[in-house]
C-alpha positions as CSV (number, residue, x, y, z in Angstrom):
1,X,98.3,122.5,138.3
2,X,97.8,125.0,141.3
3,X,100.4,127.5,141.7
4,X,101.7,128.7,145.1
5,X,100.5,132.1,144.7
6,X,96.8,133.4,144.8
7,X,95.6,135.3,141.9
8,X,95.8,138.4,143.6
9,X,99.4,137.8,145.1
10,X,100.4,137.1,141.4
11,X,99.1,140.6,139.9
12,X,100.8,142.5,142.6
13,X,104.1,140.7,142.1
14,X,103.5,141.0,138.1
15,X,102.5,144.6,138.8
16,X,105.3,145.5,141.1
17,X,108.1,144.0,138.6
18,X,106.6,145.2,135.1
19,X,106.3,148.7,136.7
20,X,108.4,151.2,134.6
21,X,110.6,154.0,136.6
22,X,107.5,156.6,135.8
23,X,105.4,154.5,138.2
24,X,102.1,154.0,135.7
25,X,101.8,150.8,133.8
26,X,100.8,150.7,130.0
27,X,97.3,149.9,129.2
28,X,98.1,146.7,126.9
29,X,100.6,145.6,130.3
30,X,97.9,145.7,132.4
31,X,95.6,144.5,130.1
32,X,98.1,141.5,129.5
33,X,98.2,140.8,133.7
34,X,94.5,140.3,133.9
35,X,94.2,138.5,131.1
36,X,96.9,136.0,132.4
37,X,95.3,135.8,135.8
38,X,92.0,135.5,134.6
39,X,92.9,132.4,132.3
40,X,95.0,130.9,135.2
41,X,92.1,131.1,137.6
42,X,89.4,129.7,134.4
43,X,92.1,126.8,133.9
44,X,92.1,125.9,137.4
45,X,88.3,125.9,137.7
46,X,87.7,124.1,134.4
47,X,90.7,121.4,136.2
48,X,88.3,121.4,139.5
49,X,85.0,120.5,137.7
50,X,86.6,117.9,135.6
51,X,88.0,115.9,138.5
52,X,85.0,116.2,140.2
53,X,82.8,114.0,137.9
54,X,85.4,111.7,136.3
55,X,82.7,109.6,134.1
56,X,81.8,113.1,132.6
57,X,85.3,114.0,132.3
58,X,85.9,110.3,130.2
59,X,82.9,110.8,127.9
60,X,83.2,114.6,127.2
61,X,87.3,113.8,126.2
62,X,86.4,110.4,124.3
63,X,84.0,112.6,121.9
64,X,85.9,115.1,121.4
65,X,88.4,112.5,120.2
66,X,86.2,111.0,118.1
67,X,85.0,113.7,116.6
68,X,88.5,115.2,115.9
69,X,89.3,111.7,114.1
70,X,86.4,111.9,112.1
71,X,86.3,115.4,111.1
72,X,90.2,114.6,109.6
73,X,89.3,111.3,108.0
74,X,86.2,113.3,105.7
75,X,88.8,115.6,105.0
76,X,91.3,113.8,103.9
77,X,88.9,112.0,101.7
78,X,87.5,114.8,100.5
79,X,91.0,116.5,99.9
80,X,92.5,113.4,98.3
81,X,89.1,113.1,95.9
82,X,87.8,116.5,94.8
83,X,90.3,118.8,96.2
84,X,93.9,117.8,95.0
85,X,94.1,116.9,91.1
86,X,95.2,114.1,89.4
87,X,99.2,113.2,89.1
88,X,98.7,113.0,85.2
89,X,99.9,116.1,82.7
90,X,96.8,116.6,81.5
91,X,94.1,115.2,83.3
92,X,91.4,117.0,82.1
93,X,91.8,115.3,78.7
94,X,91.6,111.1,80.5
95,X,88.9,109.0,78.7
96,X,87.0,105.9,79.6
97,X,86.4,103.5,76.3
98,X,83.6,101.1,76.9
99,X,82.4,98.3,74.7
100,X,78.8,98.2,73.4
101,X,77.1,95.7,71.8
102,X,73.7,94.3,71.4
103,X,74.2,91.7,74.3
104,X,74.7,94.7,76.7
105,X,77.5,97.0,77.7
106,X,80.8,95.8,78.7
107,X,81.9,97.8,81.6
108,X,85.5,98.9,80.1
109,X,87.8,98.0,77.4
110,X,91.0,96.3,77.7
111,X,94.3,97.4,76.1
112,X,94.3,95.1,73.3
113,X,90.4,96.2,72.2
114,X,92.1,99.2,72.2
115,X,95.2,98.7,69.6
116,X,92.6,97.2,67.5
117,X,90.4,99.9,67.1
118,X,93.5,102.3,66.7
């Protein structure tokens, strides 16, 4: 990921071919150069320390993985559960019938306890 240039051969080429025929760069070009340069030269160090302890490298990438898994898994339960309503027309109106007798509850009806009573 290393580039031929330097960092300052690459803001004087950048700065020599975005100059304008007035000879004075805008403020948000040059902002925009040493921005660019400044995150090259962050990637490549962030790519140096990284190779340089490999086990670190593994275990820092693995949770990070993880953690992105699992954050999308609760949210998909979450979405699918509370979030996202029912695929029924009128799902605030659903019912549960239960049967209840002296022997103890039953813990639902079936369809035909239900024609009965209706």
């Amino acid at each position: 990921m290393c580039c031929s240039l330097s960092n300052q051969h690459s803001v004087e080429y950048l700065d020599r071919n975005l100059r304008p025929a007035s000879g004075k760069l805008p403020l948000v070009t040059t902002f925009r150069i040493r921005w660019l340069s400044q995150s090259l030269q962050d990637i490549r160090q962030a790519c140096r320390s990284l190779l340089r302890s490999a086990s670190f490298s593994v275990a820092a990438i693995l949770t990070l993985a993880l953690g992105s898994g699992a954050n999308t898994a609760v949210f998909s339960v979450v979405n699918t559960v509370l979030l996202k309503p029912l695929n029924y027309p009128e799902p605030d109106r659903i019912v549960q019938f239960r049967l209840k007798s002296t022997e103890g509850s039953v813990p639902s009806a079936s369809i035909p306890d239900l024609r009965f009573w209706l």
